[in-house]
C-alpha positions in Angstrom: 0.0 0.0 0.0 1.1 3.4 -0.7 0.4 5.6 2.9 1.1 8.9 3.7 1.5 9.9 7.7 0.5 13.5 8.8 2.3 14.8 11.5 5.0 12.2 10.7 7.8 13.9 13.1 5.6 13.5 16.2 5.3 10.6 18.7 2.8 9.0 17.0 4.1 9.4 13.5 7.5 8.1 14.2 5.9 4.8 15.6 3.5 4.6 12.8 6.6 4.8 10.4 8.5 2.5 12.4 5.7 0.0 12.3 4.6 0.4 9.2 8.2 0.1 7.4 8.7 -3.0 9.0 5.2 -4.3 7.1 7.0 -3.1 3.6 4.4 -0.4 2.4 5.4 2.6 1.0 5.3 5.6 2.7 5.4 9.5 3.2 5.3 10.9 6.3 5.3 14.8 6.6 5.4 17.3 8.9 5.7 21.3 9.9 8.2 20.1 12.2 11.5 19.4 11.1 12.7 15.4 11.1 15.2 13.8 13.3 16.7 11.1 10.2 18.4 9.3 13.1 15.3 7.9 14.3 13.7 6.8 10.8 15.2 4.2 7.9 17.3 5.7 5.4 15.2 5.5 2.7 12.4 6.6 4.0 10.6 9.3 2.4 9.7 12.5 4.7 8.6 15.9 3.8 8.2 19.5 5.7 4.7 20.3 4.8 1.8 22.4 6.8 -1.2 20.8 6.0 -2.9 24.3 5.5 -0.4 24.5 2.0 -3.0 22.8 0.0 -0.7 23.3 -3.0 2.2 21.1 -1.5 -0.3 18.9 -0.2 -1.9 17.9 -3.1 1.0 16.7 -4.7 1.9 14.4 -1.9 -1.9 12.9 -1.6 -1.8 12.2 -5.2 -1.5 8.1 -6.0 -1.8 7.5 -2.1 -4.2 4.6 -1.4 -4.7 5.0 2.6 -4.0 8.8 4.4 -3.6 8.9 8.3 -3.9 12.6 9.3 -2.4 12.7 12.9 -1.2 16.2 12.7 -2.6 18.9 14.8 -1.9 21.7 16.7 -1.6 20.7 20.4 -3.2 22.8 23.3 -0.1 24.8 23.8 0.1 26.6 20.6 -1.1 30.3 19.7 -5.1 29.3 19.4 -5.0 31.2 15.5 -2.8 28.1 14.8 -5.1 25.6 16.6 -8.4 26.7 14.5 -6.5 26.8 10.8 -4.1 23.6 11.5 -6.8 21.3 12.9 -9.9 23.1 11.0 -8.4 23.8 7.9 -6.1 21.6 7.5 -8.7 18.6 8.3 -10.5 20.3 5.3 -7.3 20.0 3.1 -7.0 16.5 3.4 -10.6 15.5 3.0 -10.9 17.0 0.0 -8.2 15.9 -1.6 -8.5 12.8 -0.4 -11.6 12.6 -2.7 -10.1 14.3 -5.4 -7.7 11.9 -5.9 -9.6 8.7 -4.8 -8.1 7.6 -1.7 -9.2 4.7 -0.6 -9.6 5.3 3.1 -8.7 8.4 5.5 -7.6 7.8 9.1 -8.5 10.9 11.7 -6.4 10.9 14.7 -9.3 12.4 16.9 -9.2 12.5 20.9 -11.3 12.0 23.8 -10.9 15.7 24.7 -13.8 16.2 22.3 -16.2 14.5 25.5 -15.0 17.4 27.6 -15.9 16.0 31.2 -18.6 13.6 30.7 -20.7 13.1 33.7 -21.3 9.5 33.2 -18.7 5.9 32.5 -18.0 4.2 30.7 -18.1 6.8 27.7 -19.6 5.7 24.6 -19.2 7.0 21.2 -22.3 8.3 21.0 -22.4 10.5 24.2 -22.4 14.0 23.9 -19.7 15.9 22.6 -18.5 19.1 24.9 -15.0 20.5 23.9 -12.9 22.2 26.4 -10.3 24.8 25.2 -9.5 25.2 21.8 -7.9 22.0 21.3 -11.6 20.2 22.3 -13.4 22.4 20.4 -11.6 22.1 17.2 -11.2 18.1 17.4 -15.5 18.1 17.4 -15.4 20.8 14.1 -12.7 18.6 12.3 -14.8 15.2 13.5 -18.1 17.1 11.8 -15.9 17.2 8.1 -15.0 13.8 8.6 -18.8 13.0 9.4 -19.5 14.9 6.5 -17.1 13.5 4.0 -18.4 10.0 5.3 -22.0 10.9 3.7 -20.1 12.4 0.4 -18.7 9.0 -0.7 -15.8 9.1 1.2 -14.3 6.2 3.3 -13.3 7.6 6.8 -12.6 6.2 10.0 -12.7 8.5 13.0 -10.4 7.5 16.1 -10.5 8.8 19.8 -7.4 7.7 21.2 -7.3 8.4 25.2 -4.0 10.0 26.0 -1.3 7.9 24.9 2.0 6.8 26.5 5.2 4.6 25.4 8.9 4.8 24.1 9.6 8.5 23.3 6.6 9.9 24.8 7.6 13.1 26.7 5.5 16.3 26.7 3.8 16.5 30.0 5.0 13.1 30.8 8.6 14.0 30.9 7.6 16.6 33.8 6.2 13.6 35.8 8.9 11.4 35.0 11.4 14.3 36.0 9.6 14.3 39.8 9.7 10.7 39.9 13.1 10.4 39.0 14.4 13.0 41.5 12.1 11.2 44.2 9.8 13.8 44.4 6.0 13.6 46.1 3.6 13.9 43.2 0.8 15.9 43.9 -2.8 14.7 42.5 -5.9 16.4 42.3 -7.7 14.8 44.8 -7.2 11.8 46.8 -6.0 10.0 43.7 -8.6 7.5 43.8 -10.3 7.9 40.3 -10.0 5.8 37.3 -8.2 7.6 34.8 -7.7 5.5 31.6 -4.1 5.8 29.5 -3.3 3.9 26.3 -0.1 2.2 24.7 0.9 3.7 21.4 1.9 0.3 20.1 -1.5 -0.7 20.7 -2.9 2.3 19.0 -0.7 1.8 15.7 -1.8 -2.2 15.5 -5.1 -0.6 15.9 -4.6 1.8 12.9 -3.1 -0.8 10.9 -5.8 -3.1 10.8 -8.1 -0.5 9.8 -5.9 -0.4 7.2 -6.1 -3.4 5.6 -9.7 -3.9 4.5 -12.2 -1.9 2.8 -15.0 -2.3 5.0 -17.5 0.5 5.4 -18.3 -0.6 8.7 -14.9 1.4 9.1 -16.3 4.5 8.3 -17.8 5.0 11.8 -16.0 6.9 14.9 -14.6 4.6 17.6 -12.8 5.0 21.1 -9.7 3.4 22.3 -7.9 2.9 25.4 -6.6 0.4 27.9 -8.7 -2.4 28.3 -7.0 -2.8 32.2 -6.1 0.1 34.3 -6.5 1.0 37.8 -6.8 4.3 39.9 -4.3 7.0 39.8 -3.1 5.9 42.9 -2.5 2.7 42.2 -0.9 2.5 38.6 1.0 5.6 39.9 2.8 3.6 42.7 4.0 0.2 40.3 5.7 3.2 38.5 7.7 4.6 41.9 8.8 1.4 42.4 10.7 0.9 38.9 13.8 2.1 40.4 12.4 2.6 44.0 12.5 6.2 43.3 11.2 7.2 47.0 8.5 9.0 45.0 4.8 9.0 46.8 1.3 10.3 46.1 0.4 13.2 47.5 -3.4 14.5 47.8 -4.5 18.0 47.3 -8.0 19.7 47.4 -9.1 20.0 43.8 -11.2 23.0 44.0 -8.4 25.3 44.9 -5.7 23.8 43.0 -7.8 23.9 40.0 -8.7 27.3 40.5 -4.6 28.4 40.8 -4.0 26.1 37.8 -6.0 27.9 35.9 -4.9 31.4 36.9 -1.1 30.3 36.2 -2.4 29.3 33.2 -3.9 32.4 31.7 -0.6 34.2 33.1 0.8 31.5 30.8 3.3 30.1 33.6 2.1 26.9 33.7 1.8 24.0 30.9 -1.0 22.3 32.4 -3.8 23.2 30.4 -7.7 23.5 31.3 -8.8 19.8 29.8 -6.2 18.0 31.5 -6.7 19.3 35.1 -10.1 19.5 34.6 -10.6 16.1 34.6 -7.4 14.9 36.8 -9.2 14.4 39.6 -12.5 12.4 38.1 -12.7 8.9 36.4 -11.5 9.3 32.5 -12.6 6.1 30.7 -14.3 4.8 27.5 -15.8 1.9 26.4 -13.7 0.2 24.0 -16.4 -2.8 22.8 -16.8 -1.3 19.5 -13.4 -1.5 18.4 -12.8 -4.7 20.2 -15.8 -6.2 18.0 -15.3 -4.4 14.5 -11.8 -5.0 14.6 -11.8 -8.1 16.1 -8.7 -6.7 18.2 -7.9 -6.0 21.7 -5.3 -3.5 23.4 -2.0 -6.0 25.0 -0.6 -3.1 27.3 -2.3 -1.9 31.1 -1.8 1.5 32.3 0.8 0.5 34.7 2.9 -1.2 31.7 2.2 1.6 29.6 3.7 4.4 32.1 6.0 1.4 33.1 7.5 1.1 29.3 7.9 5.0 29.1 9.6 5.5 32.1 12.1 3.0 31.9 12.7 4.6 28.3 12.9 7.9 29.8 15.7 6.6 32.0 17.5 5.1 29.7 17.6 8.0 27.9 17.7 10.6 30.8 21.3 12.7 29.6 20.3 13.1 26.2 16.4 14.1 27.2 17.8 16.9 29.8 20.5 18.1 26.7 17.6 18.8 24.4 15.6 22.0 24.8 12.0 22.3 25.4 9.3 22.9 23.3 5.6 22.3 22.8 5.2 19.0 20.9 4.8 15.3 22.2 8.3 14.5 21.5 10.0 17.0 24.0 9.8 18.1 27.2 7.7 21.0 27.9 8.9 24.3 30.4 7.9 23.2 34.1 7.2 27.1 34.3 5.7 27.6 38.0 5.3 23.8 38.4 9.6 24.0 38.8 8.5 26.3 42.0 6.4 23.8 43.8 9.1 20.8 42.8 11.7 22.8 45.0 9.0 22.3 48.3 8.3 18.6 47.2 
């Protein structure tokens, strides 16, 4: 099959390449961001594209048989950028996607798009109540997929809970930098909510299958997550004791933490944006029994051995991780800000 990979630098892309290299298909993975060759084959095929440059893009689409658009603009970037990346450029691909006869489009969606559901397991039919720009633009680029479904086109919508494995750092790299340095982790709440992770390699065998057959039973929106996970506290603590970091929970009241989370974060001195502690401190799941069924597939990786796999990553790879400078994808570690204030009292 000849694929092409949107947002092909990021954490998902590079284990979508990696995976999908190894299966012998041809590919094209592109991306605003710039490439790190290192990390792919040497023949693979990248490009620097924004997906808002329909020009370029239509170039690249043309002769492709399967297109999975994972690029977005994440919750940290100006919100301008957020609208016309995950808006626009949706748009973009979609229609030329049917231009040129693709046989099947791929949407990298997210669970942010149920805001914070008041009811669990979350189905994909439950209301849809974006938080923050991100949120919001996930549900309008969801509607031209939903659209481009009716038009003829063969879509497949996924809402991936937040994803973790080898080379995941973002937010994660702040937690794995307390938990490294024995720190107490503070958690909204008493920690005691079901919050629901997923592997990446679990999420790429997913999108691979979908891959493989034309079935329009495809072209339908579907969650995916961990299939076993615990509470915060608990898949928390099987991470602390990876190295016997000395690391331990520690509760907080919600209410008012929220409430100083969100001031830092309009002051923009925090990264913790409103979606994520929003819901820290409430259960966070989805059914998964429609993927498991259409697919005929199941998620291999818990929680704990999700966070598990990262972390021992991140130690492995702890000098080159702290030589690198931060930034505001998935694939770096992002500015503590004030949060490097309240690691000092820790």
């Amino acid at each position: 099959m000849k694929i092409l990979i949107t947002g092909g630098a990021g954490f998902l892309g590079l284990h979508l390449a990696s995976f999908f290299s190894k299966k012998n298909h041809k590919l094209i993975s592109l991306d605003v961001q710039k490439f790190d060759k290192s990390e792919y084959a040497k023949d693979f095929r990248t490009e620097i594209c924004d997906i808002r440059n329909k020009r370029k893009l239509n170039s690249l689409i043309r002769d492709q048989d399967i297109v999975i658009h994972a690029a977005a603009a994440l919750p940290l970037w100006k919100e301008k950028d957020i609208y016309t990346t995950n808006i626009d450029g949706t748009r973009n691909i979609l229609e030329l996607a049917k231009k040129h006869k693709v046989k099947r489009v791929i949407y990298i969606s997210s669970t942010a798009v149920y805001g914070i559901p008041k009811k669990h397991p979350i189905l994909e039919k439950d209301p849809r109540v974006g938080v923050g720009a991100y949120g919001k633009t996930k549900i309008l680029a969801e509607d031209l997929c939903f659209q481009a479904i009716k038009e003829g086109l063969n879509v497949t919508i996924i809402r991936p809970k937040t994803f973790v494995g080898t080379g995941r750092l973002g937010v994660f790299e702040i937690l794995f930098d307390w938990i490294h340095d024995g720190k107490k982790i503070p958690v909204l709440g008493n920690g005691n909510n079901r919050y629901q992770l997923l592997d990446v390699d679990d999420l790429v065998k997913a999108i691979y299958t979908f891959c493989l057959e034309d079935e329009k039973s495809y072209n339908d929106v579907f969650n995916i997550g961990a299939e076993n996970f615990g509470t915060v506290r608990n898949d928390l603590q099987e991470v602390f004791d990876v190295d016997n970091s000395g690391s331990r929970i520690f509760p907080t009241p919600a209410f008012f933490l929220k409430k100083a989370l969100w001031f830092f974060e309009k002051i923009g001195v925090s990264p913790l944006y409103q979606w994520v502690y929003d819901t820290a401190d409430k259960d966070s799941f989805v059914s998964i029994e429609k993927i498991k069924k259409t697919l005929k597939w199941k998620p291999e990786y818990s929680n704990s051995q999700a966070l598990i796999k990262s972390y021992r990553w991140y130690l492995k790879n702890y000098k080159e991780i702290k030589s690198k400078t931060s930034g505001v994808t998935h694939t770096v570690g992002w500015k503590q800000g004030v949060l490097k204030l309240f690691k000092y009292f820790a």
